[in-house]
LUMLUMDREN-2810 file (N, C-alpha, C; in Angstrom, 1 decimal):
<atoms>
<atom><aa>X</aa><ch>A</ch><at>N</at><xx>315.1</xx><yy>157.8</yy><zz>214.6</zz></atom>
<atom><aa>X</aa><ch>A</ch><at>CA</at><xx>315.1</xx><yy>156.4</yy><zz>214.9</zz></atom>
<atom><aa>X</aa><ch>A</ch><at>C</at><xx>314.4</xx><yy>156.1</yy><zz>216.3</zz></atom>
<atom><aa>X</aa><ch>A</ch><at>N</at><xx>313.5</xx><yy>154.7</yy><zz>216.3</zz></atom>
<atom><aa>X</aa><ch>A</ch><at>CA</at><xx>313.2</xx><yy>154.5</yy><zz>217.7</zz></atom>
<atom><aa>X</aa><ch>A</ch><at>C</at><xx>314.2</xx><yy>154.2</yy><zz>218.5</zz></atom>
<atom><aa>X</aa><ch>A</ch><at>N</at><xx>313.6</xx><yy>154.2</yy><zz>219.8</zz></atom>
<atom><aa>X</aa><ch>A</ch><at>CA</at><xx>314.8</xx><yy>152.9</yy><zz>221.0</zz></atom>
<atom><aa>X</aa><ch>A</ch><at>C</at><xx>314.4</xx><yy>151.6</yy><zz>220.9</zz></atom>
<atom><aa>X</aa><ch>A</ch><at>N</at><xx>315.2</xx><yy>151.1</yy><zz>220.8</zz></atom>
<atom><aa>X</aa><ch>A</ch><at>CA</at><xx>315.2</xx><yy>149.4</yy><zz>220.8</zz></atom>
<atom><aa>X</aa><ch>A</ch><at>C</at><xx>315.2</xx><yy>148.8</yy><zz>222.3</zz></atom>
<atom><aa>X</aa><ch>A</ch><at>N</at><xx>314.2</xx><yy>147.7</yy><zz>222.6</zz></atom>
<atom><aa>X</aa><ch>A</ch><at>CA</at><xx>314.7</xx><yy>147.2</yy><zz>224.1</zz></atom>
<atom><aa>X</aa><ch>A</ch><at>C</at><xx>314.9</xx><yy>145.9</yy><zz>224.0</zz></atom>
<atom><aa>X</aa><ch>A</ch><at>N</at><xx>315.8</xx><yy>145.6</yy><zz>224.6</zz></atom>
<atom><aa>X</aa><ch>A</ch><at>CA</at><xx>316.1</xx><yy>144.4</yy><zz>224.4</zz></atom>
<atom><aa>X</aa><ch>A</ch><at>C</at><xx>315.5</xx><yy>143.0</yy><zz>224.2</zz></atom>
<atom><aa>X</aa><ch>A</ch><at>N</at><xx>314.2</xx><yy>143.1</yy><zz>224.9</zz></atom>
<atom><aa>X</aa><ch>A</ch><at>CA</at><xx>313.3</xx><yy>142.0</yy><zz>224.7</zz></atom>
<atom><aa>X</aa><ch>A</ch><at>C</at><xx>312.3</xx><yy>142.1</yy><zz>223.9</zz></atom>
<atom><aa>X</aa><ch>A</ch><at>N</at><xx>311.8</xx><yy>141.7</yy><zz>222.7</zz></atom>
<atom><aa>X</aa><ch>A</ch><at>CA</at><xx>310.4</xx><yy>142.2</yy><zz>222.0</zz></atom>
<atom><aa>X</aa><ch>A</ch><at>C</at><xx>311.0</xx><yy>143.6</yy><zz>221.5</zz></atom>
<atom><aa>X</aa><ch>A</ch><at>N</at><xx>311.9</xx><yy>143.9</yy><zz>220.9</zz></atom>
<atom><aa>X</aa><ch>A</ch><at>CA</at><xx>312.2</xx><yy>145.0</yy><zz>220.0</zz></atom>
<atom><aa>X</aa><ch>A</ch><at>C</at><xx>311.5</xx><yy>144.7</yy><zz>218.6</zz></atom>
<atom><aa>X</aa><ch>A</ch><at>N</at><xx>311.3</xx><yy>145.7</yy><zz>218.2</zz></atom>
<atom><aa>X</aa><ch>A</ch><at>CA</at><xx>311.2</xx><yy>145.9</yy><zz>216.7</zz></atom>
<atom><aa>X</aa><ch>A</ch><at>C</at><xx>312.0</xx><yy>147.0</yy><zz>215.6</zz></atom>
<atom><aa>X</aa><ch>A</ch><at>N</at><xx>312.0</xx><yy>146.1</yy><zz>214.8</zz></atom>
<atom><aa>X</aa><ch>A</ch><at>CA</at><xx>313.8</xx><yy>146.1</yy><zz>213.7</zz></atom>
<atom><aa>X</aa><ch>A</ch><at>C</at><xx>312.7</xx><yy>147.2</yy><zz>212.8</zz></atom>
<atom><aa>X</aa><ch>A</ch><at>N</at><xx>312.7</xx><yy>148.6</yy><zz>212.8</zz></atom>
<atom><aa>X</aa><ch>A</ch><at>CA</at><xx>313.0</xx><yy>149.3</yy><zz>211.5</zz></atom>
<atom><aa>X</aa><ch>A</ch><at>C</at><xx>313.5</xx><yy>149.3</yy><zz>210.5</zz></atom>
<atom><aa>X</aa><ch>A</ch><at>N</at><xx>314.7</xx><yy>149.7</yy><zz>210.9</zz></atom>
<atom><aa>X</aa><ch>A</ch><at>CA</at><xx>316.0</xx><yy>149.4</yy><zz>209.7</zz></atom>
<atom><aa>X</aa><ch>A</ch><at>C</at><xx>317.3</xx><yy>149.0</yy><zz>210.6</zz></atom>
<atom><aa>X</aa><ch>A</ch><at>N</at><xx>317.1</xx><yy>147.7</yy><zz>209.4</zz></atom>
<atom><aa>X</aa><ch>A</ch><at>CA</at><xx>318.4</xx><yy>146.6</yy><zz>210.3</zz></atom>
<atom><aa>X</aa><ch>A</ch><at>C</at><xx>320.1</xx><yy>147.7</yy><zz>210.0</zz></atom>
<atom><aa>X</aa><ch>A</ch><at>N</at><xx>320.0</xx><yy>147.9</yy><zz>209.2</zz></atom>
<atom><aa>X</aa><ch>A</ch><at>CA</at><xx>321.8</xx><yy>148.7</yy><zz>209.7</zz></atom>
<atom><aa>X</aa><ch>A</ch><at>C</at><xx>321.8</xx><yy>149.3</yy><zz>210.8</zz></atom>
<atom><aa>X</aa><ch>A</ch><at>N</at><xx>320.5</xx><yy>150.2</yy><zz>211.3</zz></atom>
<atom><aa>X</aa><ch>A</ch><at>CA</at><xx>320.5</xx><yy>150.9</yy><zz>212.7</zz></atom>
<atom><aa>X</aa><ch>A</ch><at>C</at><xx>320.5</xx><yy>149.9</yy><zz>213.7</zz></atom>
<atom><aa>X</aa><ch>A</ch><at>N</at><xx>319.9</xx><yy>149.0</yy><zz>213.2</zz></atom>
<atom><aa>X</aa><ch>A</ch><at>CA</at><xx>319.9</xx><yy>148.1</yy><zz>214.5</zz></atom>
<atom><aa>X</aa><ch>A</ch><at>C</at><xx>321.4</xx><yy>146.7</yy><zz>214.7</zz></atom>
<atom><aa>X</aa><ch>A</ch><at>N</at><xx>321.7</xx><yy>146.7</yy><zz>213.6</zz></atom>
<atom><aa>X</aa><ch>A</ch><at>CA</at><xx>323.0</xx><yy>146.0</yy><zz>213.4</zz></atom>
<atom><aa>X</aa><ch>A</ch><at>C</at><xx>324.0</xx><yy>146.8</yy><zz>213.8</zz></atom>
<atom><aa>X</aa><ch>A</ch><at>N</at><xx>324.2</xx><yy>148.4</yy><zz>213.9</zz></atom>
<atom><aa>X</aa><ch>A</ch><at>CA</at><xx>325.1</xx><yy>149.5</yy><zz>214.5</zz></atom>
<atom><aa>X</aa><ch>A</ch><at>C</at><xx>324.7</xx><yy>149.6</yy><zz>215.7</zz></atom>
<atom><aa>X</aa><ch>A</ch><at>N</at><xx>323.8</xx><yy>149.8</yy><zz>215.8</zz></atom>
<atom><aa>X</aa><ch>A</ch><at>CA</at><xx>323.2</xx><yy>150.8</yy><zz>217.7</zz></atom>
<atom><aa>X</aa><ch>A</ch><at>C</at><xx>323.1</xx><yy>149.5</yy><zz>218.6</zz></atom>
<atom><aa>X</aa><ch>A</ch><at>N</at><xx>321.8</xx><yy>148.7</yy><zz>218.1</zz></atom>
<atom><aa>X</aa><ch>A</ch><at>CA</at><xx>321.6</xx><yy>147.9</yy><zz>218.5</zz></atom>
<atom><aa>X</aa><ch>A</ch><at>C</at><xx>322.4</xx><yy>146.4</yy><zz>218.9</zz></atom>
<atom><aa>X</aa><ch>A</ch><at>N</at><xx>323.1</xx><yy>145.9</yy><zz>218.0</zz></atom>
<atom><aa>X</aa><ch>A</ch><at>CA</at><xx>323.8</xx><yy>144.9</yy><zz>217.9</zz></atom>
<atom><aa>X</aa><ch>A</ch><at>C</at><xx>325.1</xx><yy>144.8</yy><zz>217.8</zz></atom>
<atom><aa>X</aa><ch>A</ch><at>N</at><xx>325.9</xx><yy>146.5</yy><zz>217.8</zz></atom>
<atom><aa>X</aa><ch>A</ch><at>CA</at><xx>327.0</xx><yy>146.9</yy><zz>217.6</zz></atom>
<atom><aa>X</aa><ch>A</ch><at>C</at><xx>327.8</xx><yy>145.9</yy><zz>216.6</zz></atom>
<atom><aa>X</aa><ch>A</ch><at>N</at><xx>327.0</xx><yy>145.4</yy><zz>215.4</zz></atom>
<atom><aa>X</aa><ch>A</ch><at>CA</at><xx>327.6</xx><yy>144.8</yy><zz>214.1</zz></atom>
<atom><aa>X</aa><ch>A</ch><at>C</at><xx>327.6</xx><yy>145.1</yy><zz>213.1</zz></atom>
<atom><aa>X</aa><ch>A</ch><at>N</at><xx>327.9</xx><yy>146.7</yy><zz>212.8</zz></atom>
<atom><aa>X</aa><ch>A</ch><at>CA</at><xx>327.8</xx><yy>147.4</yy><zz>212.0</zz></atom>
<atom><aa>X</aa><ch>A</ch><at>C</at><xx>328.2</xx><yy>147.1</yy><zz>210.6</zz></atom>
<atom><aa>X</aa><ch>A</ch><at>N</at><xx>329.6</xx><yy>146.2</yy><zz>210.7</zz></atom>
<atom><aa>X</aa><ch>A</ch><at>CA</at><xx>330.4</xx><yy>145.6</yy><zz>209.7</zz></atom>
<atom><aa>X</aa><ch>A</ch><at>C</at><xx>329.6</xx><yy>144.4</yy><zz>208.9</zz></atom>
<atom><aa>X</aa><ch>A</ch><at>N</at><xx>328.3</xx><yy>144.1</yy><zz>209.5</zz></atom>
<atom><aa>X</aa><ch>A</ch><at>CA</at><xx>328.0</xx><yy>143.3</yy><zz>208.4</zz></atom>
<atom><aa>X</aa><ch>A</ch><at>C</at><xx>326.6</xx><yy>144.0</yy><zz>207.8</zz></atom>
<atom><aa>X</aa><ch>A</ch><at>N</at><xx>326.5</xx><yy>145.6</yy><zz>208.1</zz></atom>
<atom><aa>X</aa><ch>A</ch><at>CA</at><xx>324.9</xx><yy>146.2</yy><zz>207.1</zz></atom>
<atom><aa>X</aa><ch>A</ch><at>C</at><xx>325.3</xx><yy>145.5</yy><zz>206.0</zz></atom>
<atom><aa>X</aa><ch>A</ch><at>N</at><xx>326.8</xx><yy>145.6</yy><zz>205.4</zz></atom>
<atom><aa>X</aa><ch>A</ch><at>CA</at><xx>326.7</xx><yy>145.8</yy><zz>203.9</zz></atom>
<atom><aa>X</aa><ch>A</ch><at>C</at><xx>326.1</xx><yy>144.8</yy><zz>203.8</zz></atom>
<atom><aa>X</aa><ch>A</ch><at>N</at><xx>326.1</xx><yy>143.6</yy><zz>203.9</zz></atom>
<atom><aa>X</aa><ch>A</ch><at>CA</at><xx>326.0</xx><yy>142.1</yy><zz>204.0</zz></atom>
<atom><aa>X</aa><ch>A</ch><at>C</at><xx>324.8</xx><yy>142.1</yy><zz>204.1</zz></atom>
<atom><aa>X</aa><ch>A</ch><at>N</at><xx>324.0</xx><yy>142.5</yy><zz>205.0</zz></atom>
<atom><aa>X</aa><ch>A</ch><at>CA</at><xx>323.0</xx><yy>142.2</yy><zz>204.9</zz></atom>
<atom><aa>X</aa><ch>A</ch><at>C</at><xx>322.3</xx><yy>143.3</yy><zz>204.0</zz></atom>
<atom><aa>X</aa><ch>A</ch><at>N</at><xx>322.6</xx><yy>144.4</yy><zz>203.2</zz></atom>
<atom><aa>X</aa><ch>A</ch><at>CA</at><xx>322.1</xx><yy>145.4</yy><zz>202.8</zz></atom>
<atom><aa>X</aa><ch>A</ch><at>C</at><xx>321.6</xx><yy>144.5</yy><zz>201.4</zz></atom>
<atom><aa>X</aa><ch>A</ch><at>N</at><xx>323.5</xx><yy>143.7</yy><zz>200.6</zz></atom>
<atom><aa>X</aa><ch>A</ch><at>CA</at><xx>323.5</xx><yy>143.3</yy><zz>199.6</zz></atom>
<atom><aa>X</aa><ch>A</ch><at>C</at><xx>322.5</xx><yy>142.2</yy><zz>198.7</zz></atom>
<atom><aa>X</aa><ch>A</ch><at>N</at><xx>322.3</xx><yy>141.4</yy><zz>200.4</zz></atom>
<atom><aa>X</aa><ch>A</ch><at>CA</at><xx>321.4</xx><yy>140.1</yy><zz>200.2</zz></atom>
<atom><aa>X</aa><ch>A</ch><at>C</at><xx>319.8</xx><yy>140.8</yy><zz>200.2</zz></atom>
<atom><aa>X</aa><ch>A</ch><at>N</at><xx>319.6</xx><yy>142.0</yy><zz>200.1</zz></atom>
<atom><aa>X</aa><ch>A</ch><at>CA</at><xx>318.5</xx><yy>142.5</yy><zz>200.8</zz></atom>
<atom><aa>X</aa><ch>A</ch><at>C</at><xx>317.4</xx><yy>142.0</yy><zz>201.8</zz></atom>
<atom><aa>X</aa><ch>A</ch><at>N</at><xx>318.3</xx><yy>142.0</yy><zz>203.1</zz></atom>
<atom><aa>X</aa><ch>A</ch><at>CA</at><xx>317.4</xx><yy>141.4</yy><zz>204.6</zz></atom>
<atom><aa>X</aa><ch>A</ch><at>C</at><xx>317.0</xx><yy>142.8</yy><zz>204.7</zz></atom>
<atom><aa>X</aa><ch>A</ch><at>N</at><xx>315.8</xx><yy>143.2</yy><zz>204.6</zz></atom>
<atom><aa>X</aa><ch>A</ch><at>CA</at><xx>315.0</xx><yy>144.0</yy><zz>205.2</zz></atom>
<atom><aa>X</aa><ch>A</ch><at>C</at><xx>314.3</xx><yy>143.6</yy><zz>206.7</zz></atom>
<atom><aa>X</aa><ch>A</ch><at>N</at><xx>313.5</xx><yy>144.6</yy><zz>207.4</zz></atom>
<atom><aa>X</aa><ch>A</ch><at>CA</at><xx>312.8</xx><yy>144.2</yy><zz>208.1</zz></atom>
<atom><aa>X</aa><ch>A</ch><at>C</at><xx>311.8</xx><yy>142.6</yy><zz>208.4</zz></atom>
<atom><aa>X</aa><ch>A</ch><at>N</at><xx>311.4</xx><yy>143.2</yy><zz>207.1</zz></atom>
<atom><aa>X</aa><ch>A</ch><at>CA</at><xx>310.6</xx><yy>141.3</yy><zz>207.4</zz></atom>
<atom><aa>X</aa><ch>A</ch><at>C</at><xx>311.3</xx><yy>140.7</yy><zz>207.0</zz></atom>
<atom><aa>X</aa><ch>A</ch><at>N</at><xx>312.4</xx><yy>140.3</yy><zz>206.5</zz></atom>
<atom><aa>X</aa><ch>A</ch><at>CA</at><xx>313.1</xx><yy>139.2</yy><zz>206.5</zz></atom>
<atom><aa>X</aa><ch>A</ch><at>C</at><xx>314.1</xx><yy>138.9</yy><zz>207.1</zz></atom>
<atom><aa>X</aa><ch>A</ch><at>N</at><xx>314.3</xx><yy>139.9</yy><zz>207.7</zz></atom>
<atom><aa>X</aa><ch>A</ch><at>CA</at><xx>315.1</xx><yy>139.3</yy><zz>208.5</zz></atom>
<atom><aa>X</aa><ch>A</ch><at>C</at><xx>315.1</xx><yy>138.5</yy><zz>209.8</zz></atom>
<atom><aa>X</aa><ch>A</ch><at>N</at><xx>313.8</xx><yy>138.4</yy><zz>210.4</zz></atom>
<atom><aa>X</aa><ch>A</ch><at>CA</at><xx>313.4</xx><yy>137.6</yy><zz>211.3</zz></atom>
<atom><aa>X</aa><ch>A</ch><at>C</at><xx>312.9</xx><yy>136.0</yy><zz>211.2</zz></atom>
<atom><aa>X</aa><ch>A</ch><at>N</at><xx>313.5</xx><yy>135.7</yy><zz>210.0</zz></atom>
<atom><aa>X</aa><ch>A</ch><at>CA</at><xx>313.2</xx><yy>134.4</yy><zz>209.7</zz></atom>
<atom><aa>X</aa><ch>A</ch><at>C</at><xx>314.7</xx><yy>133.5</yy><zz>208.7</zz></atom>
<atom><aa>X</aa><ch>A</ch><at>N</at><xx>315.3</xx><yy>134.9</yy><zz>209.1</zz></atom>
<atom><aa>X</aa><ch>A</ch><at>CA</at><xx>317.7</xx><yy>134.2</yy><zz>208.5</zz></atom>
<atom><aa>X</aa><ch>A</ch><at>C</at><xx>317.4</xx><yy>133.0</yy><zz>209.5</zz></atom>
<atom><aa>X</aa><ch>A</ch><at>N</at><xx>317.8</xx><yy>132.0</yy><zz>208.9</zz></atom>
<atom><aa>X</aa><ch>A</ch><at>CA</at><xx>318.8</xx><yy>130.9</yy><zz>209.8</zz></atom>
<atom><aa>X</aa><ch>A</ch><at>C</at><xx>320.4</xx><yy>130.9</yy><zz>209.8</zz></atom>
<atom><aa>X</aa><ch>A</ch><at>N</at><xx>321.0</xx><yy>129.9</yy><zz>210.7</zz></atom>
<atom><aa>X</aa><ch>A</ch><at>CA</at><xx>322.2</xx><yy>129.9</yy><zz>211.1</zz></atom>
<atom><aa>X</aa><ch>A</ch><at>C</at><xx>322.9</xx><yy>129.8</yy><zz>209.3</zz></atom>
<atom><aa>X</aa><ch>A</ch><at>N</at><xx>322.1</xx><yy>128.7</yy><zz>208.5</zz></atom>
<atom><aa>X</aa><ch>A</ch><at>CA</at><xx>322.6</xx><yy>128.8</yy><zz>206.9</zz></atom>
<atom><aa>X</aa><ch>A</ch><at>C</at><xx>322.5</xx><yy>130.2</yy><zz>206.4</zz></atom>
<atom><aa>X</aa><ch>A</ch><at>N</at><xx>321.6</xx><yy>130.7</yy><zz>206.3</zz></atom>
<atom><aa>X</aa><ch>A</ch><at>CA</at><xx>321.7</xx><yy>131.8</yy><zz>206.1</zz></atom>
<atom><aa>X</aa><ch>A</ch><at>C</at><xx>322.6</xx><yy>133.4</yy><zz>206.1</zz></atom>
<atom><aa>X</aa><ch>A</ch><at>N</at><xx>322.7</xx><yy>132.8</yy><zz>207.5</zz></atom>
<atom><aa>X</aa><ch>A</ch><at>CA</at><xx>323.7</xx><yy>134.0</yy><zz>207.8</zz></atom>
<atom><aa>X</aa><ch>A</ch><at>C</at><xx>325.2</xx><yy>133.7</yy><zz>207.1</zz></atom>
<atom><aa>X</aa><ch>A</ch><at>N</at><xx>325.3</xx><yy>132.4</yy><zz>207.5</zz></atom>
<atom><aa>X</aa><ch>A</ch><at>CA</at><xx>326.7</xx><yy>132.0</yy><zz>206.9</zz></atom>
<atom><aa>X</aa><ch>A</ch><at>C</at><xx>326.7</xx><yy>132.2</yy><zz>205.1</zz></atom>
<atom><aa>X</aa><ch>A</ch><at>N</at><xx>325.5</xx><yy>131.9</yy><zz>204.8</zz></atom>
<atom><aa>X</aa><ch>A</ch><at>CA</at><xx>325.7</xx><yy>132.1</yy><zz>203.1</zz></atom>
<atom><aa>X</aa><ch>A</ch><at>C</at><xx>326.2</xx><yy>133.5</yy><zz>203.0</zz></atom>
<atom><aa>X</aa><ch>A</ch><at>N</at><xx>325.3</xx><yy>134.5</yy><zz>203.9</zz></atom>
<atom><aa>X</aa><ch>A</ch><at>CA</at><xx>325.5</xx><yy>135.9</yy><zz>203.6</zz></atom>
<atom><aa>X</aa><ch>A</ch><at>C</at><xx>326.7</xx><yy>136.3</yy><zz>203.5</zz></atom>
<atom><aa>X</aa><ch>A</ch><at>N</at><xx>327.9</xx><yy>135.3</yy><zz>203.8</zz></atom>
<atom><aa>X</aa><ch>A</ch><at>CA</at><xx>329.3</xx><yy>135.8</yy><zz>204.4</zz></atom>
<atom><aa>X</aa><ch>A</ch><at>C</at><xx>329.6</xx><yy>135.8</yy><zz>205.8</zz></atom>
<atom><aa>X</aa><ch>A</ch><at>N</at><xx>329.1</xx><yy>135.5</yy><zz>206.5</zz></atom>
<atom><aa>X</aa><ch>A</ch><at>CA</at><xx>329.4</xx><yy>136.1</yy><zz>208.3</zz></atom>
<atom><aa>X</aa><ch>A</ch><at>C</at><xx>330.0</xx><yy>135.0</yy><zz>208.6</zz></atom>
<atom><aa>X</aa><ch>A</ch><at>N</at><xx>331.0</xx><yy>134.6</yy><zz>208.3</zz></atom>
<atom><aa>X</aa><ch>A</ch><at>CA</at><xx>331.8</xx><yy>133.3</yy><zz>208.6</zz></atom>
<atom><aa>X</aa><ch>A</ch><at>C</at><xx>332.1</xx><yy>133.1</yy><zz>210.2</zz></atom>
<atom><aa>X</aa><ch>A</ch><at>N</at><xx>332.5</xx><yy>134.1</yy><zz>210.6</zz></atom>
<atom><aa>X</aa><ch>A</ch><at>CA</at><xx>332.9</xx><yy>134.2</yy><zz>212.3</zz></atom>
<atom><aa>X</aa><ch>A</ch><at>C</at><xx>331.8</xx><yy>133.5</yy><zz>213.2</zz></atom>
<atom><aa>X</aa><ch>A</ch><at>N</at><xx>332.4</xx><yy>132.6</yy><zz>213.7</zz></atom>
<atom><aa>X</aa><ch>A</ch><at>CA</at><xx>331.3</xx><yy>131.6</yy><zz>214.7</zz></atom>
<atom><aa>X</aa><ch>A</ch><at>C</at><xx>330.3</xx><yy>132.5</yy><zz>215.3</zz></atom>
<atom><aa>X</aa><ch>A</ch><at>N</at><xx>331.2</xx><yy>133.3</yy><zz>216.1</zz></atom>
<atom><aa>X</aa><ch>A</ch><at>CA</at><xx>330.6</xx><yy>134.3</yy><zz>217.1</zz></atom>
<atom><aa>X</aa><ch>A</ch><at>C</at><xx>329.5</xx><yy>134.7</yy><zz>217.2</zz></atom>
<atom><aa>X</aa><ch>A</ch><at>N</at><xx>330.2</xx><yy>136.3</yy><zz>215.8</zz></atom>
<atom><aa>X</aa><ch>A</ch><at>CA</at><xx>329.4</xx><yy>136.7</yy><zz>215.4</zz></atom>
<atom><aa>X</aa><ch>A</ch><at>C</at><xx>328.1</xx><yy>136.6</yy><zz>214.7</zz></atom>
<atom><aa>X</aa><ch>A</ch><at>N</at><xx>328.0</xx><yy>134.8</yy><zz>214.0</zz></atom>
<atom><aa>X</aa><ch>A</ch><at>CA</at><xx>327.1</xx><yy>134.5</yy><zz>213.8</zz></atom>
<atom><aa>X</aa><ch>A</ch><at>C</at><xx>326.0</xx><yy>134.0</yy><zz>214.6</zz></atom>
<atom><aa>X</aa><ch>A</ch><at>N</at><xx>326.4</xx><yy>133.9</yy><zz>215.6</zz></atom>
<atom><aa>X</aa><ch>A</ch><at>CA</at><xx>325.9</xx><yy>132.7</yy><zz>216.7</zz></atom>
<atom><aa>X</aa><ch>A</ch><at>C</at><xx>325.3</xx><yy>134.5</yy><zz>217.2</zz></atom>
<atom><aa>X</aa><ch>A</ch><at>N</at><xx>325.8</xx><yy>135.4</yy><zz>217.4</zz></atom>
<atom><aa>X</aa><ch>A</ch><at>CA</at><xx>324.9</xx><yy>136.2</yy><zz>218.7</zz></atom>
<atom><aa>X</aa><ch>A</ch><at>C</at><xx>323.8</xx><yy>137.3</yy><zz>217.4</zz></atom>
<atom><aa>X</aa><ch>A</ch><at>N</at><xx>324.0</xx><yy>137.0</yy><zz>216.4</zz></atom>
<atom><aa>X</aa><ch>A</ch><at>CA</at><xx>323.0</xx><yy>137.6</yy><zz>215.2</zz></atom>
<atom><aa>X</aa><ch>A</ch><at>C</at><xx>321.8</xx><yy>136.6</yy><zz>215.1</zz></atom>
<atom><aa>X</aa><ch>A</ch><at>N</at><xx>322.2</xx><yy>135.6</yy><zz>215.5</zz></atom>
<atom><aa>X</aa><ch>A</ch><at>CA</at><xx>320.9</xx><yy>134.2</yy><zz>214.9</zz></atom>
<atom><aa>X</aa><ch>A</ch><at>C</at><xx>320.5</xx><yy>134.5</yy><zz>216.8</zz></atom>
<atom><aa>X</aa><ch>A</ch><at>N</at><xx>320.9</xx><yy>135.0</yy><zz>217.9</zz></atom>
<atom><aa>X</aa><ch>A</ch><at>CA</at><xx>320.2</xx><yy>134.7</yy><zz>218.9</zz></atom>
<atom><aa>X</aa><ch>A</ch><at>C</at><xx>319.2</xx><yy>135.9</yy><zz>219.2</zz></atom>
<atom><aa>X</aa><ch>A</ch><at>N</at><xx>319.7</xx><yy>137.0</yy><zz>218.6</zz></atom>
<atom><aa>X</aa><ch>A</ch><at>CA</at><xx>319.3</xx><yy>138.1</yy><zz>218.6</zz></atom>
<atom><aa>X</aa><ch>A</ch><at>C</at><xx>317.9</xx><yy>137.6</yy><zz>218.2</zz></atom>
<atom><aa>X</aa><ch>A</ch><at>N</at><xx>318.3</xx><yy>137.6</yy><zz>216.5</zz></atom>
<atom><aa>X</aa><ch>A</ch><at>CA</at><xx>317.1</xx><yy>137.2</yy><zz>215.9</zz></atom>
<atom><aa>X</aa><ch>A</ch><at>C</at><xx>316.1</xx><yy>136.5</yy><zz>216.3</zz></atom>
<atom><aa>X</aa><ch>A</ch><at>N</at><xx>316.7</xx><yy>135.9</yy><zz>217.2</zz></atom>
<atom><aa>X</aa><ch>A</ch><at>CA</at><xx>315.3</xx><yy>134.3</yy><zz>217.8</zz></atom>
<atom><aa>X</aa><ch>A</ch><at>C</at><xx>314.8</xx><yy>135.1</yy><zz>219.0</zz></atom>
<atom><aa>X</aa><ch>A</ch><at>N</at><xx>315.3</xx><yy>136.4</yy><zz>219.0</zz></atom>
<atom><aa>X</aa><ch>A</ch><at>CA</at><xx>314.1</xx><yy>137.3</yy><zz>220.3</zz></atom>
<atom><aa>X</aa><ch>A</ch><at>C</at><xx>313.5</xx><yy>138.0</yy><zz>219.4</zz></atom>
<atom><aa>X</aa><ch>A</ch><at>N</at><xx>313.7</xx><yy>138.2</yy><zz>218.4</zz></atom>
<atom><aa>X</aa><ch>A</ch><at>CA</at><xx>312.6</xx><yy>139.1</yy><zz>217.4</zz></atom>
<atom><aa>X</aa><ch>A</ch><at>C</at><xx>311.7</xx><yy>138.0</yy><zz>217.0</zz></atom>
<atom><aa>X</aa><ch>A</ch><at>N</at><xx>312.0</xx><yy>136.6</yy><zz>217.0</zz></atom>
<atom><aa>X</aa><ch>A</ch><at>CA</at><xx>310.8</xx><yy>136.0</yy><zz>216.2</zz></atom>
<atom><aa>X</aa><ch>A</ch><at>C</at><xx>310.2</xx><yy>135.9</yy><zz>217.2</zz></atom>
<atom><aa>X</aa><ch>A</ch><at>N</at><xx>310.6</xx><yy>135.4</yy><zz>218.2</zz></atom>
<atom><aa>X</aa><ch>A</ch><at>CA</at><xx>309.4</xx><yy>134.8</yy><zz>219.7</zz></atom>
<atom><aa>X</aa><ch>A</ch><at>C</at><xx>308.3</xx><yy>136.4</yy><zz>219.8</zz></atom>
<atom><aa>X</aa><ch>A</ch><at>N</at><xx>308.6</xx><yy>137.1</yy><zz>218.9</zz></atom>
<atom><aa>X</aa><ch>A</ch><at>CA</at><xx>307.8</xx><yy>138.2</yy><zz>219.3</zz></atom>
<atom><aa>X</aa><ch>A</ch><at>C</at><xx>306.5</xx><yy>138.0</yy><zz>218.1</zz></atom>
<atom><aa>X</aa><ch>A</ch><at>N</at><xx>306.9</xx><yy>137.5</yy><zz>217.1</zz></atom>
<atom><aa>X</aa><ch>A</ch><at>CA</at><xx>305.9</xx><yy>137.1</yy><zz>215.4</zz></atom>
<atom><aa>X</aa><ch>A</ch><at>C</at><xx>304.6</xx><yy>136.1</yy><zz>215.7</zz></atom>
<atom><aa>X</aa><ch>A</ch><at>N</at><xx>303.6</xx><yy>136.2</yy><zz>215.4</zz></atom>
<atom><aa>X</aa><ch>A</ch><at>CA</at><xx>302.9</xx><yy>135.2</yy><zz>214.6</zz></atom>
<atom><aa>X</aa><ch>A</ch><at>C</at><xx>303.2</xx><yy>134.3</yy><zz>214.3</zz></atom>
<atom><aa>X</aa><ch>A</ch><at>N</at><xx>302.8</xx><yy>132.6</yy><zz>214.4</zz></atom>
<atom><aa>X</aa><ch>A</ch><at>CA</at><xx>303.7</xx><yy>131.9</yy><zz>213.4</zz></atom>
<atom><aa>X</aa><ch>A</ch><at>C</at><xx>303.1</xx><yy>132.0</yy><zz>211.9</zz></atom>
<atom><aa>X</aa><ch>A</ch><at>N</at><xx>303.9</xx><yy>131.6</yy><zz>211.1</zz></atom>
<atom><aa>X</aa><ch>A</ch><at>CA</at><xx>303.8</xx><yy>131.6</yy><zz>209.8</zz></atom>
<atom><aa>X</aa><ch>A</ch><at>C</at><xx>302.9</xx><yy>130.4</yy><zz>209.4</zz></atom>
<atom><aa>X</aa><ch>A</ch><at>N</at><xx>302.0</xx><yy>131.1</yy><zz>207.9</zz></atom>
<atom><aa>X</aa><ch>A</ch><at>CA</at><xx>301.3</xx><yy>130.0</yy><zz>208.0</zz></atom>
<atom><aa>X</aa><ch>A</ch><at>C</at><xx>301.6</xx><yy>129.3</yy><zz>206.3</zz></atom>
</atoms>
């Protein structure tokens, strides 16, 4: 596995990075089931996560901010 840095990382594989990285290991399955891969996972919204199951304010709130450092790193979409 690579090292992740905190700013401008790039997501391999999200369970390593939801365990190592994010230490939110407990939701791979969750995200394993909905299949958020790599590219998609940089474009979950706050709905999103919640649809997945991640009910916990928190934890949702520091997964969607995570995420909004991997997208400031993307292309926009066209």
């Amino acid at each position: 596995m690579e090292e992740q840095e905190e700013a401008g990382e790039e997501v391999v594989d999200v369970p390593s990075w939801l365990w190592g990285g994010m230490g939110m290991g407990r939701y791979a399955a969750a995200f394993e089931a909905h299949e958020v891969d790599a590219e998609v996972l940089p474009w979950l919204s706050m709905d999103d996560l919640r649809d997945m199951g991640i009910g916990a304010v928190g934890a949702r709130r520091k997964l969607f901010c995570a995420i909004q450092r991997l997208t400031s790193q993307l292309p926009p979409r066209r």
